[in-house]
N, C-alpha and C positions, 0 to 999 in steps of 0.2 A: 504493500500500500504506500510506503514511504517514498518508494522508485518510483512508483506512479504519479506520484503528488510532485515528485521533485523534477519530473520531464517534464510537468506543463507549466511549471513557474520559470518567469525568466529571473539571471542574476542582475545584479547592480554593479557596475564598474565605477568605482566611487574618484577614479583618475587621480591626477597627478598636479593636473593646474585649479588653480579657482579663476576668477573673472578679474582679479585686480590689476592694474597696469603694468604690474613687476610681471608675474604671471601672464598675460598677454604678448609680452616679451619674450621671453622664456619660451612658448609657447610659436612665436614667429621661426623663434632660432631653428626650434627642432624642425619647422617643416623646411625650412631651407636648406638643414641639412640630410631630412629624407630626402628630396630634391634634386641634391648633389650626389647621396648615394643610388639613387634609380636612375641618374643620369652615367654617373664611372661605371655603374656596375654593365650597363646594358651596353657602353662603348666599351668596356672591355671584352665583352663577350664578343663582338661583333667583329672587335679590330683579330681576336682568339683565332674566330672562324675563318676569316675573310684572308687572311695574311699566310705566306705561306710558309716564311721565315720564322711565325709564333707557333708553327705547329712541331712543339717538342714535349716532353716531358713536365718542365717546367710548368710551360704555361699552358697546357690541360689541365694541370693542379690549378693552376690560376682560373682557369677557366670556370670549375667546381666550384670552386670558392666565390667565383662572382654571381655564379645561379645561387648556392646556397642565401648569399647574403640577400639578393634578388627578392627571395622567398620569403626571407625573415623579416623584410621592411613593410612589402606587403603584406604578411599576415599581420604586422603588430599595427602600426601606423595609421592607416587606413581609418582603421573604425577607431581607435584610440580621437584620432582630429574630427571626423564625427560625432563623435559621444561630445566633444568638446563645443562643436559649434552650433548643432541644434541643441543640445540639453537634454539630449534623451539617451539616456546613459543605460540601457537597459540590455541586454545581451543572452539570447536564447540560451536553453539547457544544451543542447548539441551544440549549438554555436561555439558556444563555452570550451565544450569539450573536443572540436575541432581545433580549436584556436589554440588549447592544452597541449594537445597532442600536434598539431603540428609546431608547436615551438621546440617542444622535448627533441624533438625528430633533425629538426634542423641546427639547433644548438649542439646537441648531440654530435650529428653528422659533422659539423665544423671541426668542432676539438680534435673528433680524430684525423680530418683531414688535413689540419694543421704540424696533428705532429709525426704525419706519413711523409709529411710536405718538407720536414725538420731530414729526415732520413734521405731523400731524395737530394737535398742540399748536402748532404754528407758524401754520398757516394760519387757527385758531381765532382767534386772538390778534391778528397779523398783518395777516389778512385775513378780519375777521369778515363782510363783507358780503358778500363770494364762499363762503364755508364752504360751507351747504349748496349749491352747485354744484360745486365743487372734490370735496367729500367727501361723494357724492350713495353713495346705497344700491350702488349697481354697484362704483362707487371701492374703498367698503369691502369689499364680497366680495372684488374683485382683490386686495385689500391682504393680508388673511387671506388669500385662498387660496394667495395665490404665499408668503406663510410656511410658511405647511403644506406646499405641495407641491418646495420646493426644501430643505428639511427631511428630510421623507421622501425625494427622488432622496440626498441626502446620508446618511442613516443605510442605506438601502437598499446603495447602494455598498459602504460602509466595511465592512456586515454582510457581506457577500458574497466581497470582497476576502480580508477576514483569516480569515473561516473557510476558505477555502479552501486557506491555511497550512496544511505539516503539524505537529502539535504532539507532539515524541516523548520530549521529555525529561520536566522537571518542571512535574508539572500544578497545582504551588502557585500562585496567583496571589495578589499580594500587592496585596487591596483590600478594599473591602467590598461592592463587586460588579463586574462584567466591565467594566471600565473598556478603554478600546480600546486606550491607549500602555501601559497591565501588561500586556495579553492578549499584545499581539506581543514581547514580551520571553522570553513562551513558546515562541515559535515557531523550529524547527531548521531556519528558511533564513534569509538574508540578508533583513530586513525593511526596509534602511534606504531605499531610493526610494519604498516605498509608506510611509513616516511621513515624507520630505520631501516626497510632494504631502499627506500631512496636514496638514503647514504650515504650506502654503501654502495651503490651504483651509480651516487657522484663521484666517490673515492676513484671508481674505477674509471669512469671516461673523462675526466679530467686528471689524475694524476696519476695515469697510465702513459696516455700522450703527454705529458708534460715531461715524463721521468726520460719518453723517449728522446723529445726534443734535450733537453739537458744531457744529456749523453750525447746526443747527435752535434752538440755545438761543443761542447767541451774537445771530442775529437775533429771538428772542424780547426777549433783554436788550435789544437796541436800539429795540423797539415799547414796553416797557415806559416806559423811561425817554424817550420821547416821551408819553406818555398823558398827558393832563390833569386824569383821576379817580384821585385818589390811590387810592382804594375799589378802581379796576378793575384799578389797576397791583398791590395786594397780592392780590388774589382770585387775578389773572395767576399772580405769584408763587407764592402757596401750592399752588397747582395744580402748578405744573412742579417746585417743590423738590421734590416726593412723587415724582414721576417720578424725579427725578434723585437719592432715594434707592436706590430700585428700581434704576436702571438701575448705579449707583456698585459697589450689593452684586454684583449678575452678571457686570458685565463686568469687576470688579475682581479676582474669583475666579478664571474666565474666563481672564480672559490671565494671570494668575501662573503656572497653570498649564501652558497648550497655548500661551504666547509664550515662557517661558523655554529658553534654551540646554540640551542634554542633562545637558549634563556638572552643570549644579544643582540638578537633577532630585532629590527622596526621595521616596519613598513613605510614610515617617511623613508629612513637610509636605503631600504629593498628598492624604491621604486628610485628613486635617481640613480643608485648601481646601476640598477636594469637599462636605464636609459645609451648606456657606454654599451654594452653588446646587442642592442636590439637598432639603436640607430647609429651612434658613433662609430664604432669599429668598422660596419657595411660602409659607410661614408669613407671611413680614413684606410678601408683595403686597397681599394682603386687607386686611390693617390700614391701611398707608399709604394705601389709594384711599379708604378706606371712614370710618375714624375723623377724618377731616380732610374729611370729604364729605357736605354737606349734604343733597342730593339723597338718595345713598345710605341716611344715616340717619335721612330721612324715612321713604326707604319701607322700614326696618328697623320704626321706628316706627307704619306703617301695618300690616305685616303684622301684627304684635305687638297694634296694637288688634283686627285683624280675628280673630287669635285666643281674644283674652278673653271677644269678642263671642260668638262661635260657645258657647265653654265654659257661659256664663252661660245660655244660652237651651235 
């Protein structure tokens, strides 16, 4: 009876802004810089496909990681600036549990492909004359796909799990969208085993990839400072420092979050954390690969000529 009552009631997304002039601010910033990230993300992907030069290893990784974030702004964003500018903050029982489960999925999916992305830099560097053997077209499929699809079993799960909560009391949920530790706060039974194999299955997809990337740079530093071209050793360099921007902002969010102890748990600090991997980070992926990447902004610069070309004639 409880599941029945709790599908036909919608939740409350009690958000992130109010309406005050600070707050309308604030509120400017973030869509300009969703903006920015639906804008790098989708010229990245495009310059990925189109170019024939970016079609390596690398930037297939890169490529994942611009559909992921892709994913991630749309699903958050969207109805988050909705909810905000009509006033109707209201968000269905499925809706909810879509929006749940596919966040788990795609946050999920990142982590590990960040720190697949960490080992791919290692081998590059490390062992450039095995590379294309090591990290032959197949390699890379397995590497994306097992992101994606231990992602997806991961968000699938947790969607399924918590909807199946009954939720009878208050249907406030205090975020700026169905975050999965505020949703079970909802919930009128005992949640606490299904949020300690939470995690412990945050333990695992973020400081699994994290322990891999830390090993993958640490033997990076030690190839580096063996190199005999000072030229290769900073190229090395500026290449992985971008990553380990990228990976610094997510997993630093990341675990503040889903590693701290209950009891230091807010919901004010949750929901501005959240704001750095749900829109900051997709915004600041594109730039970091791209603005400090030669390749990339060659063939920004090539498409750009091929456009002028096309207009003039």
């Amino acid at each position: 009876m409880w599941l029945n009552e709790s599908c036909t009631d919608d939740f409350i997304l009690l958000g992130i802004f109010s309406h005050s002039p600070a707050d309308l601010a604030l509120f400017s910033v973030v869509m300009v810089v969703f903006s920015v990230a639906l804008c790098g993300n989708a010229l990245l992907l495009t310059l990925i496909s189109i170019d024939a030069r970016l079609h390596t290893p690398m930037y297939f990784f890169l490529s994942q990681l611009s559909l992921m974030d892709l994913m991630l702004v749309c699903t958050i964003v969207p109805k988050m600036a909705a909810s905000f500018l009509s006033g109707k903050k209201t968000i269905s029982f499925v809706g909810c549990g879509i929006q749940a489960g596919l966040f788990v999925c795609l946050v999920g999916s990142e982590g590990l492909l960040l720190g697949l992305m960490a080992y791919d830099r290692y081998v590059a560097i490390s062992h450039p004359l095995h590379y294309s053997t090591r990290m032959s077209q197949r390699v890379c499929l397995q590497i994306a796909g097992s992101s994606w699809a231990f992602g997806m079993l991961d968000g699938l799960i947790q969607m399924v799990v918590a909807m199946s909560f009954p939720y009878c009391g208050s249907r406030e949920l205090n975020h700026f969208f169905c975050e999965m530790l505020s949703l079970l706060k909802l919930a009128c039974v005992d949640t606490s085993l299904f949020e300690a194999l939470l995690f412990v299955c945050c333990v695992l997809m973020l400081l699994l990839p994290f322990s891999i990337i830390v090993a993958s740079y640490v033997r990076i530093l030690g190839a580096v400072l063996h190199m005999h071209s000072a030229q290769a050793g900073k190229r090395a360099l500026a290449t992985c420092s971008s990553h380990m921007t990228a990976v610094s902002l997510f997993y630093g969010a990341a675990m503040f979050i889903y590693l701290r102890p209950r009891r230091y748990r807010t919901p004010s600090h949750d929901k501005v954390i959240s704001i750095f991997y749900t829109v900051l980070t997709p915004m600041l992926n594109p730039l970091i690969y791209s603005l400090r990447n030669r390749d990339v902004m060659g063939a920004l610069k090539k498409g750009l000529d091929c456009c002028r070309s096309s207009s003039q004639q």
